[in-house]
DOKOL-851779 format. One record per residue (C-alpha): x, z, y negated. Coordinates in steps of 0.2 Angstrom, whole numbers, plus 5000, padded with zeros to 4 digits. Each point is the difference from the previous one (the first is absolute). Layout:
N
XZY ...
END
This chain:
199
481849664921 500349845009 501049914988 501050185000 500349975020 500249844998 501450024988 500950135009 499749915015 501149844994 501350114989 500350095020 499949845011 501049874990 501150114988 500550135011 499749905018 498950145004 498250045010 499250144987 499750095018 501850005001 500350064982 498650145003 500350035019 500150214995 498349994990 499150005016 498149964990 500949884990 501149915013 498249995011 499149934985 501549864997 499649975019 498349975000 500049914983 501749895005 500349995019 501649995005 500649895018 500150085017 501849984996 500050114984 498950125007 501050055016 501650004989 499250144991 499350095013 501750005007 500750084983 498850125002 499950045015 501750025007 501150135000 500450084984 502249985000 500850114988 500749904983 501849965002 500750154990 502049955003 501049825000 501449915004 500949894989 501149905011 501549914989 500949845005 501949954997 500949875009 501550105011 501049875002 500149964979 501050124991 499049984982 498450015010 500550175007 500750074984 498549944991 498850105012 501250165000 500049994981 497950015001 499950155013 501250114987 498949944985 498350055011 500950195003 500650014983 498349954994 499150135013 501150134995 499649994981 498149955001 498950115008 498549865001 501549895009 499950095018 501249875011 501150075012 501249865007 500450065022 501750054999 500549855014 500549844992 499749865015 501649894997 499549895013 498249965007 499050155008 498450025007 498749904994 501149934985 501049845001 501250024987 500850144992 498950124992 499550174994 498450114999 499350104986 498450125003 498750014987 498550124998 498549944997 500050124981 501649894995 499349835008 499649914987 501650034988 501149965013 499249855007 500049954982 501750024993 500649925018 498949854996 501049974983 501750055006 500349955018 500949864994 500249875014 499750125014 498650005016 499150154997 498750055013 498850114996 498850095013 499050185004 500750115011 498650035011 499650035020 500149815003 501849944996 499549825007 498649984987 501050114987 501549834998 498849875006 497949994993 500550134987 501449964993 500549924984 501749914996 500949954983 500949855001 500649945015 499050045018 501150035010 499549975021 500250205008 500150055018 498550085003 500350055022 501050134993 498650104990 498750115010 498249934999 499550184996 500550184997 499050175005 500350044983 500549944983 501850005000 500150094980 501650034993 500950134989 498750145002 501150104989 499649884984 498050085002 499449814995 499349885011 499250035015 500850184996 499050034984 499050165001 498449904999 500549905015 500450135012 498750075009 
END
């Protein structure tokens, strides 16, 4: 039994960069047994607690997928208008491709973005396609990729990814928090509009 705890031990600390009481934190006996056997630090611990303990925010169920084109070079702007046509007519034909591009091209900077640019929504059900097929075809393009959730600051900054190029935003123009989360195109029933998300 030791060599067994032992060996899960190591496989989860220097393969994975894991506590076991990390890896088992929703086994309650087991993740109480790991402590006991394997303490973690005060650090660790408190870390924890907090994951546990804080409030329980709903999963990001909606996103936004922020595409970047240089206004100011033609090939750059045709380039980026060629992949927002490709993304509808692959929506429209692929029902697992959900990626609704906002009607408003910004030909100039607006809001929080610095250059010119474009936003697509994504549900959560067609997350993983698109983020996929943009990854392999977004060509030279800034993409920025966040959840649409209450806080918008957090949302582009602390939980956002980029591909290629970060580019620096102007954050005092997004609201620290909503009273709601701002969900889009009920109509669509997905996302935050699914009929397993509505209460």
């Amino acid at each position: 039994v030791v060599l067994v705890v032992l060996s899960l031990y190591f496989c989860l600390r220097f393969h994975l960069n894991l506590h076991p009481s990390q890896f088992l934190l929703r086994f309650g006996f087991f993740s109480r047994f790991f402590r006991f056997l394997l303490p973690t630090s005060p650090q660790q611990d408190a870390a924890d607690q907090e994951m546990i303990s804080s409030p329980n925010e709903e999963t990001p169920k909606e996103f936004h997928f922020h595409f970047y084109f240089d206004q100011n070079d033609a090939s750059s702007k045709e380039s980026a208008l060629e992949m927002r046509e490709m993304i509808i007519r692959r929506s429209n034909s692929d029902a697992k491709f959900t990626a609704i591009p906002l009607e408003t091209v910004n030909l100039q900077p607006r809001g929080p973005h610095p250059t010119g640019s474009y936003e697509v929504w994504v549900p959560i059900e067609s997350f993983a396609n698109v983020f996929g097929w943009v990854a392999l075809n977004r060509r030279n393009h800034s993409v920025l990729v966040h959840p649409l959730t209450r806080f918008e600051v957090k949302d582009h900054t602390e939980r956002a990814c980029w591909m290629g190029q970060k580019l620096e935003l102007n954050l005092g123009v997004l609201r620290e928090e909503y009273n709601e989360i701002p969900a889009q195109y009920p109509h669509l029933l997905m996302g935050y509009n699914h009929k397993s998300s509505v209460k």
